[in-house]
ZAMARGU-4260 file (C-alpha; in steps of 0.2 Angstrom, whole numbers, plus 5000, padded with zeros to 4 digits):
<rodrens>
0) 5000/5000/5000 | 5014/5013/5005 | 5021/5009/4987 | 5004/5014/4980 | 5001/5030/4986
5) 5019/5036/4980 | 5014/5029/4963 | 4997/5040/4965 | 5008/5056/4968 | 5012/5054/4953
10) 4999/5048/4940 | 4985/5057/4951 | 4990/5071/4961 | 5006/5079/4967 | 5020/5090/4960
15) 5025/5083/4948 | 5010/5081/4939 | 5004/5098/4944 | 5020/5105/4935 | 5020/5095/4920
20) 5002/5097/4916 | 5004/5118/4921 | 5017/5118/4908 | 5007/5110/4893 | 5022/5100/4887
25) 5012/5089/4879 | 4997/5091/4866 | 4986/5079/4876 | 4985/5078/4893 | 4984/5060/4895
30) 5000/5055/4888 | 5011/5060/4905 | 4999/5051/4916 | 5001/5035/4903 | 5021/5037/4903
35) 5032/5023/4913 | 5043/5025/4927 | 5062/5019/4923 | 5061/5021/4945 | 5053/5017/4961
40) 5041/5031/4959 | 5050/5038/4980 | 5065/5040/4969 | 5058/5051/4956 | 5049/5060/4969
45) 5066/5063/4978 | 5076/5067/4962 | 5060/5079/4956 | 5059/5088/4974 | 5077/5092/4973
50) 5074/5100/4955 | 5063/5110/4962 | 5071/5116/4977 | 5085/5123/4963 | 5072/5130/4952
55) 5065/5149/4956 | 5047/5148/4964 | 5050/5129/4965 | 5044/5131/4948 | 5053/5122/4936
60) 5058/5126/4917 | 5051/5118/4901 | 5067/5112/4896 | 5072/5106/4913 | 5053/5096/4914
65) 5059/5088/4899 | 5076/5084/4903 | 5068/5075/4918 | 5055/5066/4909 | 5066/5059/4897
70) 5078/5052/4912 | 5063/5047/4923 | 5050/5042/4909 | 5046/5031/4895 | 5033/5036/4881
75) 5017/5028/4885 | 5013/5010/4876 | 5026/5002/4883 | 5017/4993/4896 | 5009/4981/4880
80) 5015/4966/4872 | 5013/4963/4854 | 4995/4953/4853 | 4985/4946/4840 | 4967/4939/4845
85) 4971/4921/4841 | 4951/4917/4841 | 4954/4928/4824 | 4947/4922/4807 | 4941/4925/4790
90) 4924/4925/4783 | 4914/4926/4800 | 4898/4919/4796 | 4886/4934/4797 | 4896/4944/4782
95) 4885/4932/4771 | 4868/4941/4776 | 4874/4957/4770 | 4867/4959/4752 | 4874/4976/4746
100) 4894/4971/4740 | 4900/4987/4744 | 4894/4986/4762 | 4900/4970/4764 | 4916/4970/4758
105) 4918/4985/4774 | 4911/4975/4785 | 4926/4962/4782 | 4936/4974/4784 | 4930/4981/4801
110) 4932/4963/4806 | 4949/4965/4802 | 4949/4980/4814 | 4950/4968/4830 | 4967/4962/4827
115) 4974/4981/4825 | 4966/4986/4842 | 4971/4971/4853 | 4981/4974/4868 | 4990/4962/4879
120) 4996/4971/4894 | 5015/4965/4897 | 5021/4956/4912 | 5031/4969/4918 | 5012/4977/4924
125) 5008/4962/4934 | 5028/4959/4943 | 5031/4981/4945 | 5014/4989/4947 | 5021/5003/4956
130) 5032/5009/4940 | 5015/5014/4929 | 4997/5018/4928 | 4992/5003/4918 | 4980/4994/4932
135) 4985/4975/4929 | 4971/4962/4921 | 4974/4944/4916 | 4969/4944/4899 | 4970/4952/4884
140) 4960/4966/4879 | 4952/4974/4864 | 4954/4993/4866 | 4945/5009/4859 | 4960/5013/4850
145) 4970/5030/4847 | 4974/5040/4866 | 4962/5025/4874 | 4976/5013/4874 | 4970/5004/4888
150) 4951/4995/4890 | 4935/5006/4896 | 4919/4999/4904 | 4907/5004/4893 | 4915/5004/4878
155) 4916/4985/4879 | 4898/4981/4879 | 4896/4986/4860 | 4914/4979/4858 | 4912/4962/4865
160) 4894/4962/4855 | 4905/4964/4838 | 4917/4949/4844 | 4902/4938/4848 | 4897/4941/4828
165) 4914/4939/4823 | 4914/4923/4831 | 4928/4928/4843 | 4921/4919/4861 | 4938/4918/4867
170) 4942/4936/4868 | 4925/4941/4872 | 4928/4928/4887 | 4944/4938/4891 | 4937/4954/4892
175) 4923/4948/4905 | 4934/4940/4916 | 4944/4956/4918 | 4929/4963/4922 | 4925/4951/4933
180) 4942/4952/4944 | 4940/4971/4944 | 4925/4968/4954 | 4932/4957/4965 | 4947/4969/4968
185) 4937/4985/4967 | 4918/4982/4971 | 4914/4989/4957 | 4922/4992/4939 | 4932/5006/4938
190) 4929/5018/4921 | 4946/5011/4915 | 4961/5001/4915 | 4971/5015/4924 | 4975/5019/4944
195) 4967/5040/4938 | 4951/5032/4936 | 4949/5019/4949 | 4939/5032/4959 | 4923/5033/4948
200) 4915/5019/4936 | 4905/5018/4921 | 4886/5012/4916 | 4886/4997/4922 | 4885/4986/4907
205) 4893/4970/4913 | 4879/4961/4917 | 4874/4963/4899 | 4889/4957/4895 | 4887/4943/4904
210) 4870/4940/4897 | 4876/4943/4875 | 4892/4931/4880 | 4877/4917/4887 | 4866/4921/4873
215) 4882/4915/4862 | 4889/4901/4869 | 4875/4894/4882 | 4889/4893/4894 | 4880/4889/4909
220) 4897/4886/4920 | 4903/4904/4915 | 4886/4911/4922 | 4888/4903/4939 | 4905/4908/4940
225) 4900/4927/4935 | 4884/4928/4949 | 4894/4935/4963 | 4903/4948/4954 | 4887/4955/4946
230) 4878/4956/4960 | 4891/4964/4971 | 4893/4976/4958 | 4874/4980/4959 | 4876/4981/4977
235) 4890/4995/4975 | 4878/5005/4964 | 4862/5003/4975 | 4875/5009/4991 | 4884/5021/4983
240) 4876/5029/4968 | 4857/5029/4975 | 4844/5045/4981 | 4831/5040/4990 | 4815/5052/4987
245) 4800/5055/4997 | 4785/5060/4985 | 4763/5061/4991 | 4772/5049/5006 | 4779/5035/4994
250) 4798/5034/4997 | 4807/5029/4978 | 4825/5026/4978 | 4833/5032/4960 | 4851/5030/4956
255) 4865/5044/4951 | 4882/5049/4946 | 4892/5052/4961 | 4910/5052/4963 | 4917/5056/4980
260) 4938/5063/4979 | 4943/5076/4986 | 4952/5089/4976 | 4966/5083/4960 | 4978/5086/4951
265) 4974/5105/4946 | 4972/5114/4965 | 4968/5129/4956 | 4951/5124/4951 | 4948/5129/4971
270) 4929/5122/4970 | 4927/5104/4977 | 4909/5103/4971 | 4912/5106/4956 | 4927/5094/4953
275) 4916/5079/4960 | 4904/5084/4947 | 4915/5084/4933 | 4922/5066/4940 | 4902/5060/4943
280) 4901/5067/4923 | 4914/5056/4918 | 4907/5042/4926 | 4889/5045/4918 | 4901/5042/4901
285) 4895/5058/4892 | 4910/5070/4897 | 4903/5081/4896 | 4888/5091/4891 | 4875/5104/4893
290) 4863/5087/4900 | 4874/5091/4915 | 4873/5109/4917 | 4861/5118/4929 | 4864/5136/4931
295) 4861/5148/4946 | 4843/5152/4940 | 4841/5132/4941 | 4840/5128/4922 | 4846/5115/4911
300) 4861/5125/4904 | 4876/5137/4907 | 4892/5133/4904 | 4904/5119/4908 | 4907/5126/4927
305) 4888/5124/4930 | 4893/5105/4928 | 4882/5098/4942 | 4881/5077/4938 | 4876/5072/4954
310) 4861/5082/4957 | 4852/5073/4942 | 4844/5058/4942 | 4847/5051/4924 | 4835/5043/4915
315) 4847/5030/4905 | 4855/5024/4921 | 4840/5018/4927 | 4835/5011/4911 | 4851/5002/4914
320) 4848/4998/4931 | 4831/4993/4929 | 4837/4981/4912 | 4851/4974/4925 | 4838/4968/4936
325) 4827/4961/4923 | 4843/4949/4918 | 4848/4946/4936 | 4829/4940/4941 | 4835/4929/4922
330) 4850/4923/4930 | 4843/4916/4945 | 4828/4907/4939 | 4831/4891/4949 | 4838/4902/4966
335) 4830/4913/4979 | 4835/4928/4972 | 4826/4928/4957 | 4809/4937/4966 | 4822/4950/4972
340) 4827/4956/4958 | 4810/4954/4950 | 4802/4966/4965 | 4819/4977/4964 | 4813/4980/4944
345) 4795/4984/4950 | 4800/4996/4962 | 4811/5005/4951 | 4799/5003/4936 | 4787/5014/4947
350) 4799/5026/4953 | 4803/5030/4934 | 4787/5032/4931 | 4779/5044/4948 | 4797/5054/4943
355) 4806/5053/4926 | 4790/5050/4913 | 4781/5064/4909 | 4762/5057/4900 | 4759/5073/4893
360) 4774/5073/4882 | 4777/5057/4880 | 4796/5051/4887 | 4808/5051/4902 | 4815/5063/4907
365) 4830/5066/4920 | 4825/5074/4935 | 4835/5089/4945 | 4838/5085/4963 | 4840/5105/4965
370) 4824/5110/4957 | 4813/5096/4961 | 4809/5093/4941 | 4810/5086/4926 | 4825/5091/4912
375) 4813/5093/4897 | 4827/5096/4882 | 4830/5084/4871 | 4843/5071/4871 | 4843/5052/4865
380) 4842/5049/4884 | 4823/5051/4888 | 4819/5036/4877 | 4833/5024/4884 | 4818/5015/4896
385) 4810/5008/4878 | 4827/5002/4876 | 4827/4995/4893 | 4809/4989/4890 | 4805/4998/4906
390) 4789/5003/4906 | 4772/4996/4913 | 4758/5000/4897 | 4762/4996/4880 | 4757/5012/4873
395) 4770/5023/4884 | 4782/5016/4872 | 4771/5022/4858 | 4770/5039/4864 | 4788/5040/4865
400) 4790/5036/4846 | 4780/5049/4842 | 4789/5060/4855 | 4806/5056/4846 | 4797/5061/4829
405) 4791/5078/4837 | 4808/5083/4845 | 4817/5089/4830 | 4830/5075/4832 | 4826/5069/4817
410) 4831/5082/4805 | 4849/5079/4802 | 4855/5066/4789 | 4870/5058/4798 | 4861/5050/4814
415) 4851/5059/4833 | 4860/5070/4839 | 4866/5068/4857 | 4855/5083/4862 | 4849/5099/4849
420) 4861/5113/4861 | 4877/5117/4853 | 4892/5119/4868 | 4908/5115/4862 | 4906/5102/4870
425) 4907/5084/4863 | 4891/5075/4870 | 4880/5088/4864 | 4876/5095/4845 | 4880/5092/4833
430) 4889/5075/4839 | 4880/5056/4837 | 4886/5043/4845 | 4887/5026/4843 | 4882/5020/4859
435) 4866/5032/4858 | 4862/5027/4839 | 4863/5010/4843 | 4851/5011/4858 | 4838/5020/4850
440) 4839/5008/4837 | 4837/4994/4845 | 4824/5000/4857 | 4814/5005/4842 | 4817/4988/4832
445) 4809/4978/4846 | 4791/4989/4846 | 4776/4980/4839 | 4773/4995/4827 | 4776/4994/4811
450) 4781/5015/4813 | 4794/5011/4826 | 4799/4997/4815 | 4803/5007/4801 | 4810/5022/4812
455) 4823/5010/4817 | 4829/5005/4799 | 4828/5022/4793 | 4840/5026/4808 | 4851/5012/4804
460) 4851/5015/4786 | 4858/5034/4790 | 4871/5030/4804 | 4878/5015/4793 | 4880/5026/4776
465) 4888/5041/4789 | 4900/5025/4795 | 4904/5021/4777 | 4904/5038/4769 | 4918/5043/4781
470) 4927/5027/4779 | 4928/5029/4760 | 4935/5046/4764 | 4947/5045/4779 | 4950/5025/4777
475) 4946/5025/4798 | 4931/5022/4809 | 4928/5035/4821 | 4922/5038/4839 | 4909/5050/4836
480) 4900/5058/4820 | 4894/5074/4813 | 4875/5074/4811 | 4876/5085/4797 | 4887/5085/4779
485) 4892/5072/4769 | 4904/5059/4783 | 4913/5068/4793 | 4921/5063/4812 | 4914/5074/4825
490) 4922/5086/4837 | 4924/5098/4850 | 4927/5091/4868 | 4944/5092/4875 | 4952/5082/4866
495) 4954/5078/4846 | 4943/5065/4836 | 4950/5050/4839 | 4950/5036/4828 | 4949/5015/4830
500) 4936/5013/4835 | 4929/4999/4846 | 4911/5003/4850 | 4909/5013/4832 | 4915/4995/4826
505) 4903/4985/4835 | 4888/4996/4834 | 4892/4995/4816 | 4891/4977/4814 | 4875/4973/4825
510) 4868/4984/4812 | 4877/4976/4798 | 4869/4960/4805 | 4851/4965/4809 | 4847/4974/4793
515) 4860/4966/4781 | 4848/4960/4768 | 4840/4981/4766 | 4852/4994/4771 | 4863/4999/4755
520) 4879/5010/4753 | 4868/5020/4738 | 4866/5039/4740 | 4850/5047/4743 | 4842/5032/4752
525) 4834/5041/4768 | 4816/5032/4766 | 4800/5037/4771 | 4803/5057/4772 | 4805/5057/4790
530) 4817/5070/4783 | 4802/5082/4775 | 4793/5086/4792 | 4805/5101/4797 | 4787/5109/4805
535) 4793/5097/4819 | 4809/5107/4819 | 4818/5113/4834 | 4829/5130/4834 | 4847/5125/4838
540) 4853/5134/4853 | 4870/5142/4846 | 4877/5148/4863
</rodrens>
């Protein structure tokens, strides 16, 4: 432990990361905190503190902060091992279903893309762990790809659903067993493979991992093995992410983001609250965006230091939430536990709807622990409880289709934006996102309707010719997407666009899969006109 803390004063907090970062050495902040020690991180502390001691103000010069990198430091990367998935293999089966040869020929070679972004983390990890960041798994690892050299939680659902379709069990096995010994280290899974962010997670997708890898392989030992991970992991959210609410004397408990540190890195941010809300926004996985912004007058906006996370109940994480006990209850069919999970759904399920669903408008909405009520803007969010199937009348999922087709969302030829207010920042407009794309869609494709039905493939249809488009153009899959031109990355956000990419990948060829045998690479294909109804149309908030 006395090892660990020294290691933290470096990677998480301290001088010299203070310094380092102050002085903008490098383009992107990540790439200090991902660098390798050559020493026992006391005696880079040691040889940094007597720098400073020479230097005027303590402060040291550029030059001298790269002189003492370049002794004390390796670049970043060199934690890995060369690794190629050996489950890789031509010609998975589900390329056959895809009818349009143009598409199909890119969906080979995104399938190809697996054995570019697999990591294997070196044994140097596992016998030093005090000489870098890398947190140590077991097995090997398919990663985002570009800065995200390392695995991320909910990246990895839509990842390990496109090695399932590439028939690639063994990696996809891999990856949820790291998962798996996170929990049994952490009580939870941290949001990535790195000590900076073993302090908050992620949306807690692994039980439906757990649930695609059983769906798979029918792996009924795998299961029994994963049980006690996935429900402590529940356990930590229901401890430690949950807000009980008293409303007409019925108490509803409702989950949030909520990451408790005390303050970084960067002292001279001098407001704590506001540094656990930026943390609790990285944890909700959208860091960051307007969604978390509530001003001094109490509204849904401002700026990025009106950042307030965890005083918003979210309407996706306990889609999630509600979903993950649905497949718990599943798991445990022939134990006890089954009827607890069941009543924990039913309980949540009315919660949602006394506080997140609003009837007259027709979706869910997130709900502002400071105002006492509902976030009414748009954002792909309010209809992640169709997703979920969380709902308890048929006809509220109904309403929300027609919702979606009122909100405006609809207008823009590349995919839904992540919310119709433009930022700067990157989960907001005009950004799209796989993740959210591939929710929405999927949400949609299960409704009985034959309008939600075709809403689903037109949405597909768009966000795979937006994939493709930008593909024949950069050669490269993306992380996130422009909702408007003609393929284009997205942007904004603190960081540049960054190419790979695993969940763009995956979400890709579920798609690829489900509507194989219609969707085409041929321009103008936008069917049924949802593009013509711009009465619907929303004013985008330039700000």
């Amino acid at each position: 432990m006395y090892l660990h803390v020294h290691q933290h004063e470096i990677y998480c907090s301290g001088p010299v990361l203070h310094q380092v970062q102050t002085a903008k050495l490098f383009d992107d902040d990540k790439y200090f905190v991902d660098m390798k020690l050559k020493a026992h991180p006391d005696v880079v502390l040691s040889a940094f503190h007597n720098l400073s001691s020479q230097s005027p103000n303590m402060t040291v010069s550029s030059e001298n902060l790269r002189h003492f990198l370049s002794l004390y430091f390796d670049k970043p990367g060199t934690e890995f091992e060369p690794w190629t998935p050996p489950d890789w293999h031509d010609k998975p089966q589900f390329l056959g279903k895809i009818k349009d040869q143009q598409l199909q020929t890119w969906a080979e070679k995104i399938h190809h893309l697996w054995k570019l972004l697999g990591k294997k983390i070196g044994a140097g990890v596992k016998d030093h762990p005090e000489l870098y960041s890398q947190i140590y798994t077991p097995h090997p690892v398919i990663v985002p790809g570009g800065r995200f050299r390392e695995l991320y939680y909910w990246d990895s659902y839509w990842v390990i659903n496109g090695l399932l379709l590439s028939e690639m069990t063994d990696t996809a096995h891999g990856m949820i067993q790291n998962f798996l010994h996170l929990v049994n280290r952490y009580g939870f899974v941290p949001n990535g493979g790195r000590i900076y962010y073993e302090r908050r997670s992620q949306p807690p997708f692994l039980s439906l991992m757990v649930e695609s890898y059983y769906q798979a392989t029918k792996d009924k030992d795998f299961l029994r093995a994963a049980l006690p991970a996935l429900q402590r992991e529940y356990q930590f959210w229901m401890q430690n992410r949950s807000v009980v609410l008293r409303v007409n004397g019925t108490e509803h408990v409702l989950n949030n983001f909520d990451v408790q540190v005390g303050l970084p890195r960067y002292t001279y941010l001098g407001n704590e609250q506001l540094w656990m809300d930026l943390k609790a926004g990285a944890e909700s996985g959208w860091d960051f965006s307007s969604r978390w912004f509530i001003n001094s007058d109490g509204h849904n906006s401002g700026v990025l230091r009106d950042t307030r996370t965890s005083q918003i109940l979210p309407a996706d994480l306990n889609a999630l939430l509600c979903r993950n006990e649905k497949t718990l209850a599943s798991f445990h069919r022939d134990g006890d536990s089954a009827a607890l999970y069941d009543q924990a759904a039913e309980r949540r399920l009315e919660a949602m709807e006394a506080m997140l669903w609003d009837a007259e408008r027709g979706a869910w909405f997130d709900y502002s622990l400071m105002t006492h009520s509902k976030h009414l803007e748009f954002y792909p969010s309010n209809l992640a409880p169709v997703w979920a199937a969380c709902y308890s009348q048929p006809e509220m999922a109904e309403k929300a289709v027609q919702y979606l087709k009122g909100s405006g969302a609809l207008q823009f030829p590349n995919g839904v934006p992540t919310s119709l207010h433009q930022s700067g920042q990157q989960w907001d407009y005009p950004n799209a996102w796989p993740p959210l794309q591939h929710m929405l869609i999927e949400g949609l494709s299960k409704l009985p309707s034959e309008d939600a039905q075709n809403l689903a493939f037109d949405l597909a249809q768009r966000w795979i010719r937006t994939n493709w488009l930008t593909y024949m153009k950069y050669e490269a899959m993306f992380e996130k997407y422009d909702v408007n031109g003609d393929g284009k990355p997205g942007g904004g956000g603190e960081y540049e666009v960054q190419l790979g990419f695993g969940w763009t990948n995956g979400v890709a060829l579920q798609l690829l899969d489900q509507y194989g045998s219609t969707l085409t690479s041929a321009s103008g294909h936008v069917s049924s006109g949802l593009l013509l109804p711009l009465v619907f149309s929303v004013p985008i908030m330039l700000q």
